[in-house]
C-alpha positions as CSV (number, residue, x, y, z in Angstrom):
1,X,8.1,-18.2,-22.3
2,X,4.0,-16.9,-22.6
3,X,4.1,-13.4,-22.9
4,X,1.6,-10.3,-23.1
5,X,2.7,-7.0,-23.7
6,X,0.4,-2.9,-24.0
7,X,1.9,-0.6,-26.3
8,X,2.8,2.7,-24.7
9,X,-0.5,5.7,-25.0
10,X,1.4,8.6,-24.4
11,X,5.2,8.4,-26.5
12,X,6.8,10.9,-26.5
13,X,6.1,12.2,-22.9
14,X,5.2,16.2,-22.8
15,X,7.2,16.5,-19.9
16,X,10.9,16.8,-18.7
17,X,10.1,15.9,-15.2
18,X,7.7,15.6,-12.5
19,X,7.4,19.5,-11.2
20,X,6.6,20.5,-15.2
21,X,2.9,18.4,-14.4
22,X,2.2,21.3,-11.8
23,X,2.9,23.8,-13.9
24,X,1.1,22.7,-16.5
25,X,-2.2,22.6,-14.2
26,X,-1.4,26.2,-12.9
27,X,-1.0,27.5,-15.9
28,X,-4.3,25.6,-17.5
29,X,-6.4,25.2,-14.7
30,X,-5.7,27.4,-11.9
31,X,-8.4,27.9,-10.0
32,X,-8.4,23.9,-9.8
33,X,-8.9,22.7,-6.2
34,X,-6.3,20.3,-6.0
35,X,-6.0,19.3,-2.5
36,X,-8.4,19.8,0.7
37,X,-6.8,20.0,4.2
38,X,-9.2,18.2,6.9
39,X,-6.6,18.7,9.5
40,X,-8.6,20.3,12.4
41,X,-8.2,24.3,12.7
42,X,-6.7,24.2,9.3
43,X,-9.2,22.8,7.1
44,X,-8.9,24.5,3.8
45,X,-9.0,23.9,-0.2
46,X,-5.6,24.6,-2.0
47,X,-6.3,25.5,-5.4
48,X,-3.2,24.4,-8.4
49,X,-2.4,28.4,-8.3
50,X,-2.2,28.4,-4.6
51,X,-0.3,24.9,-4.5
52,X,2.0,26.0,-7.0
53,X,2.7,29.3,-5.4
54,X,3.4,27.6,-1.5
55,X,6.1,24.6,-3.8
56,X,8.0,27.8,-5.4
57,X,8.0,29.9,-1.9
58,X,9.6,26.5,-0.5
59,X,11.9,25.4,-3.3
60,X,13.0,29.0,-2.9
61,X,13.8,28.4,1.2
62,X,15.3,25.3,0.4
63,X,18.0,26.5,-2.3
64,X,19.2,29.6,0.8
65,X,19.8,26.8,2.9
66,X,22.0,25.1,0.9
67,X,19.8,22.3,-0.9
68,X,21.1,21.8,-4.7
69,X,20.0,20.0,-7.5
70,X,20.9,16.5,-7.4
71,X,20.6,16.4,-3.4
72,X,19.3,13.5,-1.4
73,X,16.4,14.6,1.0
74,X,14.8,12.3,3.9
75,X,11.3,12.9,4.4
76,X,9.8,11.3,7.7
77,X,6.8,12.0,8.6
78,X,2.5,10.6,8.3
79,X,0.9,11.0,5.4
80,X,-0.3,14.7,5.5
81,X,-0.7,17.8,2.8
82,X,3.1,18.4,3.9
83,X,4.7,15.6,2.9
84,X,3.2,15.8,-0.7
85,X,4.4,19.9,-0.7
86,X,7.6,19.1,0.4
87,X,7.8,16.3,-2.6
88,X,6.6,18.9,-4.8
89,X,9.1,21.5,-3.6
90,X,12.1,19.6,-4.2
91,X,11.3,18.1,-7.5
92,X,11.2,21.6,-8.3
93,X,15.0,22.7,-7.4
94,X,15.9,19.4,-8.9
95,X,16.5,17.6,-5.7
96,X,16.1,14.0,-4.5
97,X,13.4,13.1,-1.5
98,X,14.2,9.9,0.1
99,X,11.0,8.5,1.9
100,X,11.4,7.0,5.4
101,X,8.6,5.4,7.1
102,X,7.8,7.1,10.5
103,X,7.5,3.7,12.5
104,X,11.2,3.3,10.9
105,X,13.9,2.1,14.1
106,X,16.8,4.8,14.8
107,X,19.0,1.6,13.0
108,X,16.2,1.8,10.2
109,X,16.7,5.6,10.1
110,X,20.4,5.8,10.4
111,X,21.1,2.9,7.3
112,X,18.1,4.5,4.8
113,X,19.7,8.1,5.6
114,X,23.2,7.2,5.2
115,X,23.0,5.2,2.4
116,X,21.4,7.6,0.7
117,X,23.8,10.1,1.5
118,X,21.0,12.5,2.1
119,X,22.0,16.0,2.9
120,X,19.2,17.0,4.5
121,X,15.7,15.9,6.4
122,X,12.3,17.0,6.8
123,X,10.1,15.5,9.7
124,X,6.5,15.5,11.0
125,X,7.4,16.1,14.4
126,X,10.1,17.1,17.3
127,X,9.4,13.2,18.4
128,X,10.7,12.5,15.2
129,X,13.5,14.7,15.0
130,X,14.7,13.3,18.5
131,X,14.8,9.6,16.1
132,X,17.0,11.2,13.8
133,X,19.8,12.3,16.4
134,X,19.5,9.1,17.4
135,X,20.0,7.3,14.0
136,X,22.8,9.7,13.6
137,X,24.6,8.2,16.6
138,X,24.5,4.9,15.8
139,X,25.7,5.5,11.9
140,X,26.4,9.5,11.2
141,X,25.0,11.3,7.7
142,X,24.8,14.6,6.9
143,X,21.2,15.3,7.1
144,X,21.5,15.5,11.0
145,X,22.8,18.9,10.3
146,X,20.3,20.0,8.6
147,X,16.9,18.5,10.2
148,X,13.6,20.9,9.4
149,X,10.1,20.0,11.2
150,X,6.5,20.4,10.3
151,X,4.9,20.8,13.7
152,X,7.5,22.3,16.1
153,X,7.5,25.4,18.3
154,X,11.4,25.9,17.4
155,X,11.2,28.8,15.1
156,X,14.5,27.8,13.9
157,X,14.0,24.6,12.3
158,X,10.1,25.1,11.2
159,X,9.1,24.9,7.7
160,X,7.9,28.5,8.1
161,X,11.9,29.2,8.4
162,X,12.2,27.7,5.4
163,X,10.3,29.5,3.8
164,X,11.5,33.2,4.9
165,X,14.9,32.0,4.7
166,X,14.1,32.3,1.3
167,X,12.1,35.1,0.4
168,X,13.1,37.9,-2.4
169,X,13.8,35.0,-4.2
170,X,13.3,35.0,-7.6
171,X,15.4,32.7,-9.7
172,X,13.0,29.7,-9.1
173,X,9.7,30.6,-10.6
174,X,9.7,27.6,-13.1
175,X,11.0,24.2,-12.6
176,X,15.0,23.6,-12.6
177,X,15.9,23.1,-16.3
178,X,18.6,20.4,-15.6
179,X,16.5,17.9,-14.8
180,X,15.8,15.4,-17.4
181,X,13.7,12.2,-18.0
182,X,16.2,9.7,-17.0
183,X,17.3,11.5,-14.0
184,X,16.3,10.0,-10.1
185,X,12.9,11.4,-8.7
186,X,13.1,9.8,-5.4
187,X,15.0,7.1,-3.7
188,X,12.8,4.5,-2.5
189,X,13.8,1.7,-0.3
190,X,12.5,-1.6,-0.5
191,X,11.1,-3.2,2.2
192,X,13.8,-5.6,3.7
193,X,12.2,-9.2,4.1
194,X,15.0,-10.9,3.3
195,X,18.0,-8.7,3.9
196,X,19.0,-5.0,4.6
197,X,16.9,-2.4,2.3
198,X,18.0,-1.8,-1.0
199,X,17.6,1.7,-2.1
200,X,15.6,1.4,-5.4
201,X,16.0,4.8,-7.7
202,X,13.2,5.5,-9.5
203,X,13.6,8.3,-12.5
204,X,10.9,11.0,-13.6
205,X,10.5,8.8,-16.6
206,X,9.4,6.3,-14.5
207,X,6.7,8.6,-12.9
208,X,5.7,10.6,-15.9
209,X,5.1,7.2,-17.8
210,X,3.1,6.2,-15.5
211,X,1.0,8.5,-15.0
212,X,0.3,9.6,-18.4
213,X,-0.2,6.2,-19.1
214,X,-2.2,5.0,-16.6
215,X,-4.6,8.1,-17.2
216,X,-6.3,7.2,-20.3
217,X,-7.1,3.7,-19.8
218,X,-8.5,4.7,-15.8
219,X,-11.7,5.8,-17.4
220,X,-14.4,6.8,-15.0
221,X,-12.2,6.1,-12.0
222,X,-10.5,9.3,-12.6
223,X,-13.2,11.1,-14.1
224,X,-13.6,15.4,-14.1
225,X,-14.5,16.3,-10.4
226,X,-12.9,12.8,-9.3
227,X,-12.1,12.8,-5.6
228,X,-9.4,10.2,-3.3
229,X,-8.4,10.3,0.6
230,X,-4.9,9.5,0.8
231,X,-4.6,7.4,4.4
232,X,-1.4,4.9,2.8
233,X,1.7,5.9,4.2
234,X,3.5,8.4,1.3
235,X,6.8,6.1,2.0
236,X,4.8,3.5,-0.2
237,X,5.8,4.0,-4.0
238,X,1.5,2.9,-4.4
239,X,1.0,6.4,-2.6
240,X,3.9,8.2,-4.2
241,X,2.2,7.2,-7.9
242,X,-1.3,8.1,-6.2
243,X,0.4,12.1,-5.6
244,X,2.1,12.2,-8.8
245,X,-1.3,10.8,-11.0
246,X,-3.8,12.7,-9.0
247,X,-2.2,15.7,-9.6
248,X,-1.5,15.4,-13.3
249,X,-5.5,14.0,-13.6
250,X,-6.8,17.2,-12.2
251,X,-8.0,14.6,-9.1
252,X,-8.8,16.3,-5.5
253,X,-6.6,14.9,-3.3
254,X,-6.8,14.9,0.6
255,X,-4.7,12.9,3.2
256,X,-5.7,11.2,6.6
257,X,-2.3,10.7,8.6
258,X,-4.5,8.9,11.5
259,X,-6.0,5.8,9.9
260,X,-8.2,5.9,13.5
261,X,-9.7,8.8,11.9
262,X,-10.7,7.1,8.7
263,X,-14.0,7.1,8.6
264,X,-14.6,10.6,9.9
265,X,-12.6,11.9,7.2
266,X,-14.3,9.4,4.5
267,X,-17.5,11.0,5.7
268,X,-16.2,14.6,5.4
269,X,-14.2,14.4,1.8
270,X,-16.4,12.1,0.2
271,X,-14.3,10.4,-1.8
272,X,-15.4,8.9,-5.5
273,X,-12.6,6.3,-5.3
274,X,-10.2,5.1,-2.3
275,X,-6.8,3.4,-2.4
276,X,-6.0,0.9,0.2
277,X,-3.9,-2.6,0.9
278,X,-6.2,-5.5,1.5
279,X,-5.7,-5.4,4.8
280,X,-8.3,-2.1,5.6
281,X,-10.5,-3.6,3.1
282,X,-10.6,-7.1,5.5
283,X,-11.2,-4.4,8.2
284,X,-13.8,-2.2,6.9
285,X,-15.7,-5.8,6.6
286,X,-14.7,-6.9,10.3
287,X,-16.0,-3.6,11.9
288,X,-19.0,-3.8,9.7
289,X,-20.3,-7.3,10.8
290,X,-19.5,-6.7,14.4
291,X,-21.6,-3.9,14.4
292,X,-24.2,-6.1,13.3
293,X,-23.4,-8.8,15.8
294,X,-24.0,-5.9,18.2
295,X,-27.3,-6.1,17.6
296,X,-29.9,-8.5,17.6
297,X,-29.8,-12.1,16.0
298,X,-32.5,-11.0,13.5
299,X,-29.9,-8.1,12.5
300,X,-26.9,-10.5,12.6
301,X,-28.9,-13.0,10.4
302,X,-29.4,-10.5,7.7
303,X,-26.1,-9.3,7.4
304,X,-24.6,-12.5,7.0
305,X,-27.1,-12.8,4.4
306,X,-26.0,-9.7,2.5
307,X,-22.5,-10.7,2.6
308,X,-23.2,-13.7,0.9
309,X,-25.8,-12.5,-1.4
310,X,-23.6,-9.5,-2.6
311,X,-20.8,-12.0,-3.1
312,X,-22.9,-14.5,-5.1
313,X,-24.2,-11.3,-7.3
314,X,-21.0,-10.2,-8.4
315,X,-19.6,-13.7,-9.0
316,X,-22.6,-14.3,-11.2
317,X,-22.8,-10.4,-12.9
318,X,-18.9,-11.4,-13.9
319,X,-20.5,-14.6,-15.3
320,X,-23.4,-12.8,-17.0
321,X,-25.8,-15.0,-15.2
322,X,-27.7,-13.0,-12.4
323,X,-31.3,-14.9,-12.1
324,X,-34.2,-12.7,-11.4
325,X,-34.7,-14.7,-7.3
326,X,-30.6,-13.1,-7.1
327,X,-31.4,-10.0,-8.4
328,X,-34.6,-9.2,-5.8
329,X,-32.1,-10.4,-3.2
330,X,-29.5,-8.3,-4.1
331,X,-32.2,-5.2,-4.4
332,X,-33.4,-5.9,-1.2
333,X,-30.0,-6.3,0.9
334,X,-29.3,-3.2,-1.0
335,X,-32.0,-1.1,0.5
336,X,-31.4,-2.8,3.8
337,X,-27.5,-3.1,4.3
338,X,-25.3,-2.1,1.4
339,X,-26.4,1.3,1.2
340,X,-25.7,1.7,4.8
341,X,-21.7,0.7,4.3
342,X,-21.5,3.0,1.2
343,X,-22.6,5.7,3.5
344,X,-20.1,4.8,6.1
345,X,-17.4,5.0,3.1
346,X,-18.7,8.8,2.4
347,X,-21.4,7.7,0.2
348,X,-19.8,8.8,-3.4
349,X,-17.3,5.8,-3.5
350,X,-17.8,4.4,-6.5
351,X,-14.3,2.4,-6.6
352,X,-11.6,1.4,-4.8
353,X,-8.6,0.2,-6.0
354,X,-6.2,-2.8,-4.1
355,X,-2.9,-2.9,-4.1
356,X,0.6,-3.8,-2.1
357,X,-0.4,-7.6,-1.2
358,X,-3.2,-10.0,-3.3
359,X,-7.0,-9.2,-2.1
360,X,-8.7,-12.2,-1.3
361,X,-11.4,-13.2,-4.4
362,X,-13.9,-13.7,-1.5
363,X,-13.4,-10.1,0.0
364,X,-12.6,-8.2,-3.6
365,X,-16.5,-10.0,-5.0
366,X,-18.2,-8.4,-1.3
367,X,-17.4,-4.7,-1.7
368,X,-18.3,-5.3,-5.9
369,X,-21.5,-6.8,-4.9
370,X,-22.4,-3.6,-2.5
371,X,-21.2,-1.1,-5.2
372,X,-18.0,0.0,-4.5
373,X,-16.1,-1.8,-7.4
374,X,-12.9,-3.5,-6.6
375,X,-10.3,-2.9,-9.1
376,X,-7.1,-4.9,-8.3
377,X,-3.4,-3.9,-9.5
378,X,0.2,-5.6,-9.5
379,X,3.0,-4.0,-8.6
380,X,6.6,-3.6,-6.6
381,X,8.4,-0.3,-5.7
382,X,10.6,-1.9,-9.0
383,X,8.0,-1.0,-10.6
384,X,6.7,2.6,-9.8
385,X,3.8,0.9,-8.6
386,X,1.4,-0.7,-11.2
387,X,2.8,-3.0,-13.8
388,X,-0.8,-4.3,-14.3
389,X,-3.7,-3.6,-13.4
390,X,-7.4,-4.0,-14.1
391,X,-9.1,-0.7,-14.7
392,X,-12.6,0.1,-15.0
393,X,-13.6,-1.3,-18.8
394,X,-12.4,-5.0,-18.3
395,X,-12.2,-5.9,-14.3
396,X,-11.7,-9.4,-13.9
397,X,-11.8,-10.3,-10.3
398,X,-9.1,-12.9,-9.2
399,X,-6.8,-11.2,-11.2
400,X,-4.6,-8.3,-11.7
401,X,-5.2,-7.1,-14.9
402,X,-3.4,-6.8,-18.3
403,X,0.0,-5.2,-18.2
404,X,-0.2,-1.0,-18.2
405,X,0.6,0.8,-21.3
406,X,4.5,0.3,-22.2
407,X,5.1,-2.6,-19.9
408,X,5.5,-6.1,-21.0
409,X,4.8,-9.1,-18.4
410,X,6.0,-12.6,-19.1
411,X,6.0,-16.4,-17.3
412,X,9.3,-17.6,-16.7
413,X,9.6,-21.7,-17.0
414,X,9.7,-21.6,-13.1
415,X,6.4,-19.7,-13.0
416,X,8.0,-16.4,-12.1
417,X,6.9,-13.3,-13.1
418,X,9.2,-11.4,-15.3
419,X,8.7,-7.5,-16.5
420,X,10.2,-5.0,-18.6
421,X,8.7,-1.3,-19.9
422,X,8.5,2.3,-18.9
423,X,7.4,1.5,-15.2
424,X,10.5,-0.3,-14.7
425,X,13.2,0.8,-12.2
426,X,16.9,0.9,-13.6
427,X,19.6,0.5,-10.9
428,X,19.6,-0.3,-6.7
429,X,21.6,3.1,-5.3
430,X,25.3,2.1,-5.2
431,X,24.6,-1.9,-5.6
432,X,25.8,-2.4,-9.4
433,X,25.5,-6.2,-8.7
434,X,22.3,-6.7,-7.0
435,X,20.9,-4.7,-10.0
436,X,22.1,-7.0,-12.3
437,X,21.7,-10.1,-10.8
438,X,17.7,-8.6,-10.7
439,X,17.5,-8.7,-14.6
440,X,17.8,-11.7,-16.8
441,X,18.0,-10.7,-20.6
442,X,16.5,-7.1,-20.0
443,X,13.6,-8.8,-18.0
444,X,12.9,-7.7,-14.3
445,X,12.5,-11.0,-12.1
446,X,10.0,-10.1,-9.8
447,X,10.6,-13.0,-7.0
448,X,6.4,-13.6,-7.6
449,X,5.0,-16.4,-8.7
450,X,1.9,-16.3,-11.4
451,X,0.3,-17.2,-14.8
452,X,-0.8,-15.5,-17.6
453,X,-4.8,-16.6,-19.2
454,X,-5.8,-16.8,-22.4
455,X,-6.7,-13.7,-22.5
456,X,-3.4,-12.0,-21.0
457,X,-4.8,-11.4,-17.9
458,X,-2.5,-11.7,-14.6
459,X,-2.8,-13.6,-11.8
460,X,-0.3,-13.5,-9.0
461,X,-0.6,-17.1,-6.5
462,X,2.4,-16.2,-4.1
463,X,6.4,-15.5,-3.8
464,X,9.4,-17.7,-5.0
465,X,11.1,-17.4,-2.1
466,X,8.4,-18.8,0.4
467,X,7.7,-21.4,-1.2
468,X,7.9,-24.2,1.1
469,X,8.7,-27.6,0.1
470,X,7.8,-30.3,2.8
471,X,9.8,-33.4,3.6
472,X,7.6,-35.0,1.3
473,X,8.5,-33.1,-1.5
474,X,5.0,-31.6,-1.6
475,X,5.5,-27.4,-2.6
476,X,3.4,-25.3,-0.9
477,X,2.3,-21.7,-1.2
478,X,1.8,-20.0,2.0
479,X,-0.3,-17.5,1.1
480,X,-3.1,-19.8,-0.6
481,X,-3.6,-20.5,3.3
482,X,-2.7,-17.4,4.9
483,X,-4.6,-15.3,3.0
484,X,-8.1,-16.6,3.9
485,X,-7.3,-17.5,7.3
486,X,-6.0,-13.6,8.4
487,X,-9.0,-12.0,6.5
488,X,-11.2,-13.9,9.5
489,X,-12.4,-11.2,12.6
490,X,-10.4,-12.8,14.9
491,X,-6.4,-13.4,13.2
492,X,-4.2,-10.9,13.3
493,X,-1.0,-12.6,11.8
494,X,-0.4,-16.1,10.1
495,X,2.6,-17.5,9.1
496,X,2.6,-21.0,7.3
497,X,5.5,-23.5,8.4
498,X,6.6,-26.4,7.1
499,X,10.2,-26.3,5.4
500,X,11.6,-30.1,5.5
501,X,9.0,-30.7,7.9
502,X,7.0,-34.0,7.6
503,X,3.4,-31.5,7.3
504,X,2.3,-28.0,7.1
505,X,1.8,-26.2,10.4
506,X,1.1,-22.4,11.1
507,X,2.0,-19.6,14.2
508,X,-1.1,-17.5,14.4
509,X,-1.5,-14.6,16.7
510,X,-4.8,-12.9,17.3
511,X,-6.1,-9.6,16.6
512,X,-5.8,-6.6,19.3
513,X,-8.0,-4.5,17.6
514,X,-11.3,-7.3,17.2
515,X,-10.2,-9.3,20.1
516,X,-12.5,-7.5,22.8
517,X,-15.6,-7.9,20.2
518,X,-14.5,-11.7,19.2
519,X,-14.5,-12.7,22.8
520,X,-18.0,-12.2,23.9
521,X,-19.2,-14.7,21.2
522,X,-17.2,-17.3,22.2
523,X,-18.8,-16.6,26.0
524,X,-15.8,-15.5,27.2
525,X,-14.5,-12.3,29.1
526,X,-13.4,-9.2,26.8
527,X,-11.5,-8.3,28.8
528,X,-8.6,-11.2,29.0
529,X,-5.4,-10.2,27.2
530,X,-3.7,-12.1,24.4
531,X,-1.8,-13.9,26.5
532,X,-5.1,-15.1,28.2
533,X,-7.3,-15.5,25.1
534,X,-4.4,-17.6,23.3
535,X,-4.9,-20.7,26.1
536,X,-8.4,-20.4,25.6
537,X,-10.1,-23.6,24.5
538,X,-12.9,-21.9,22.9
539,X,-10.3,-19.9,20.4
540,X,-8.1,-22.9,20.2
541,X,-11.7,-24.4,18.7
542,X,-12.9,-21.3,17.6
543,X,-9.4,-20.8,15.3
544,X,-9.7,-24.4,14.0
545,X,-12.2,-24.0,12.6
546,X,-11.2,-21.2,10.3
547,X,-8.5,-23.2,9.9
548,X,-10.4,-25.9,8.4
549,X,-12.2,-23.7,6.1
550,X,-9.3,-22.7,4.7
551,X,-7.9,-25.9,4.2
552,X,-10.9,-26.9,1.9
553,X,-9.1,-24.1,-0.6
554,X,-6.2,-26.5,-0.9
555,X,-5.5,-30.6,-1.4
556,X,-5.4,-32.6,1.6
557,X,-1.0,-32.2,1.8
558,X,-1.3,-28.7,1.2
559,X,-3.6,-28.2,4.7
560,X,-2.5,-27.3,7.6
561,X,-2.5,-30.3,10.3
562,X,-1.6,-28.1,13.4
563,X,-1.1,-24.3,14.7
564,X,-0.2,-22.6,17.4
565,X,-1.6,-19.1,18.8
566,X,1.4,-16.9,20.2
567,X,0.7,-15.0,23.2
568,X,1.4,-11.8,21.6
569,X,1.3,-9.8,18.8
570,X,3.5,-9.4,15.5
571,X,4.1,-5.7,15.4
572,X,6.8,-3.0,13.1
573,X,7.4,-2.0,16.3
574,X,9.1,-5.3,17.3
575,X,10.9,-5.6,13.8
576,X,8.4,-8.4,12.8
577,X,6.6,-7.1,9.9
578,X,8.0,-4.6,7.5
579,X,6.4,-0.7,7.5
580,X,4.1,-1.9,4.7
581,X,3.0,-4.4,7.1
582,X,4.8,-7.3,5.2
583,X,5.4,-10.4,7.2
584,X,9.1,-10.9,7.8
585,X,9.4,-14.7,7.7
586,X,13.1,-15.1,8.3
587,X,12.7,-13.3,11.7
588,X,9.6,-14.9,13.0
589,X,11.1,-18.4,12.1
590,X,14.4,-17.6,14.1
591,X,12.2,-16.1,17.1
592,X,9.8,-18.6,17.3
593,X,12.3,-21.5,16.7
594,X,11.2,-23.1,19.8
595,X,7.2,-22.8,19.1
596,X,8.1,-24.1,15.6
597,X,9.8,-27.4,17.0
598,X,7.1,-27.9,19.4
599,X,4.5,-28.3,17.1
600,X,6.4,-30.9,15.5
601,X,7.9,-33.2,18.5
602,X,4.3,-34.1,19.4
């Protein structure tokens, strides 16, 4: 079994838990502007002093209305500067928060809350609150007694009332002293592809490893005066390790909760380094070239130009081998269109770090080549986040990196990733048996396929489960296809079919957001629906042909001989991807039964 492990930095860890990091930056730095709130009417800098002031005055609220050390919370809400006080707040009585997305179902709602046994909830809004009641009829917990809002204009259940419900308070001015190392942080459930959630517990080891960890080999990503906009939902454990790290780095944190507002708010905060899931990476790059599209074929011409020159750069700066004729290119598109797109991004970003789902090579060697350095990371919510992870100093793109500081990775005969070290969750909540049947030998098995270089770097090429092995007995990895083919302007989903089937097919669905723009070039009406659009021959054509591009990336039995387009969408909303925007294979396939036969009684 090949093996690479990173000794821990940071052993023994200087903290007892996660609240003991802010008062550590209150007490050393507190004048520190640790967050900025962009939300309008209420823009404002919170300094550590101020930050650590608004957690105690909370924590205080929250022990008068009966929260206790130990306690499950819910938290449901966007990602906003309330979410990550609330966090703070309860890690500071000693309490547990329990993350919920807020596209979660009422079912979704009612099974995280109940099996958490949470005993209280916080949401965003009285929309929100409404879900909860709901959940609560359809499985009853505890929380629904206790349900407090963020924006509501029920005195009675505001955070506000929280907070007075707790004033001349004093027995909470530094962090609750029972909490140790080993005990759960937060309560984070897994996504659910193949089954109902599992509620992973994650400890303040697990955090304060981590982070202290993960600080020292970041380098210039997290560098003094370092700046990050938070638009990831805070349900993520990717976000969660961004709130815990940023505030233990000294980093300026501030959150979008409206992903439509994105670049507004990029252009406001100017970050130095953003966090994101390939799939707003695929759509930074989509808006940009339709933009140029817009304009005239001159204008198209050089962008399509730049995208492949600033590819073809990075590939060959990796290499060492830039030639002057690549170099004046590269200077030139600079001047010309790269600058441009780094002043869309807020004009300071310097990195931007990729995580939750692989980023394709082609996309992660585009954003190096206009300066905004890709630097790509492994992880699961088993994991706290990263496990490995490229960092500044030795960025290999195509890979994820050398494991982080106390974590061991290793190659199972199979091919699947195994892991073990301080990052590394200990126990599903109340499923003794699914925990252990997740560990062989003290190893974490992952479910991921990958290999390890010569030179211990990672690379993930897909999941165990979805492997699909034709009637042939040809294995093939979906996502070798999937992932070029959905970072086109024009696919929305993918899914590659093809289990005891005689060849590889796909369902496709188009993309609502790029549709209206796609149309037009294809000399069709923007306006026609999905439904419309799917019939068309010119996408029929128009998709094949990014199919066949994609199937040069792969041997002849590996391609894809035939697809359909759905006349819809694949939405949270209508239970077919996961919150983290995961594809959920098991239900498409059942759905789309029919569709999937069809394909193959031609």
């Amino acid at each position: 079994m090949r093996r690479v492990s990173a000794p821990a930095i940071v052993d023994p860890l200087p903290y007892p838990g996660i609240a003991h990091i802010l008062e550590e930056r209150a007490r050393t730095q507190p004048d520190l502007v640790l967050y900025t709130i962009l939300a309008p009417g209420r823009e404002r800098d919170v300094t550590a002093r101020e930050f650590r002031a608004e957690v105690v005055a909370l924590a205080h609220g929250m022990a008068a209305q009966g929260i206790r050390p130990g306690d499950r919370v819910g938290l449901l809400s966007r990602t906003r500067y309330e979410w990550t006080l609330v966090d703070f707040a309860l890690w500071w009585l000693g309490a547990v928060p329990v993350p919920v997305y807020d596209t979660s179902s009422p079912d979704q709602i009612a099974w995280i809350l109940s099996d958490s046994r949470a005993t209280a909830v916080f949401v965003e809004t009285d929309e929100l609150a409404g879900r909860v009641r709901e959940a609560h009829r359809i499985t009853p917990f505890p929380a629904e007694q206790r349900i407090r809002v963020f924006d509501t204009d029920d005195a009675q259940i505001s955070l506000d009332a929280v907070v007075r419900a707790g004033a001349g308070r004093e027995d909470l001015q530094t962090p609750y002293d029972g909490v140790s190392l080993d005990d759960a942080a937060t309560l984070i459930y897994t996504s659910g592809t193949t089954g109902p959630p599992k509620g992973c517990e994650l400890t303040h080891r697990n955090f304060v490893a981590c982070s202290q960890n993960t600080i020292p080999v970041a380098g210039e990503l997290m560098h003094e005066g370092a700046r990050t906009l938070l638009f990831l939902p805070l349900a993520h454990v990717f976000a969660r390790f961004v709130e815990v790290t940023s505030l233990d780095a000294g980093i300026a944190l501030a959150h979008t909760p409206d992903v439509s507002q994105l670049m507004d708010d990029l252009a406001r905060f100017k970050p130095t380094f953003i966090l994101a899931v390939p799939r707003v990476f695929e759509k930074i790059l989509v808006g940009a070239r339709f933009k140029a599209q817009a304009g005239s074929p001159v204008k198209k011409l050089i962008f399509e130009r730049a995208v492949a020159t600033a590819a073809a750069w990075s590939k060959a700066s990796q290499q060492g081998r830039v030639s002057p004729w690549l170099a004046a290119r590269h200077r030139l598109y600079d001047k010309l269109v790269y600058s441009t797109l780094r002043e869309a991004m807020g004009g300071e970003v310097r990195y931007a770090v990729s995580g939750g789902a692989a980023l394709g090579e082609h996309l992660a060697h585009f954003f190096n080549g206009i300066g905004v350095y890709v630097v790509e990371g492994y992880g699961l919510t088993e994991t706290t986040a990263p496990i490995s992870a490229n960092v500044p100093s030795i960025n290999r793109l195509g890979t994820v990196g050398h494991p982080m500081p106390g974590n061991e990775v290793a190659i199972a005969e199979d091919g699947e990733i195994l892991v073990r070290g301080v990052n590394v969750f200990e126990r599903y909540n109340g499923l003794p048996e699914k925990t252990a049947e997740a560990f062989h030998d003290g190893w974490f098995a992952t479910g991921d396929l990958g290999h390890l270089d010569d030179e211990g770097l990672l690379t993930v090429t897909g999941r165990k489960k979805e492997i699909i092995v034709t009637a042939s007995g040809k294995n093939v990895i979906p996502t070798m296809l999937e992932d070029p083919i959905r970072a086109s302007a024009t696919v929305g989903q993918i899914m590659v079919v093809g289990e005891n089937r005689p060849f590889v097919a796909a369902l496709i669905t188009l993309d609502p957001e790029t549709l209206a723009n796609v149309l037009p070039t294809l000399g069709l009406d923007p306006g026609l629906s999905i439904a419309e659009a799917s019939r068309e021959k010119a996408v029929i054509e128009h998709v094949q042909r990014i199919v066949d591009h994609a199937n040069t990336k792969v041997s002849r039995a590996e391609g894809i001989k035939a697809f359909r387009i759905l006349d819809r969408d694949l939405t949270v909303e209508d239970g077919y991807l996961t919150p983290s925007l995961k594809l959920k294979r098991a239900v498409v396939a059942e759905d789309f039964a029919d569709v999937i036969d069809g394909i193959y009684a031609r």
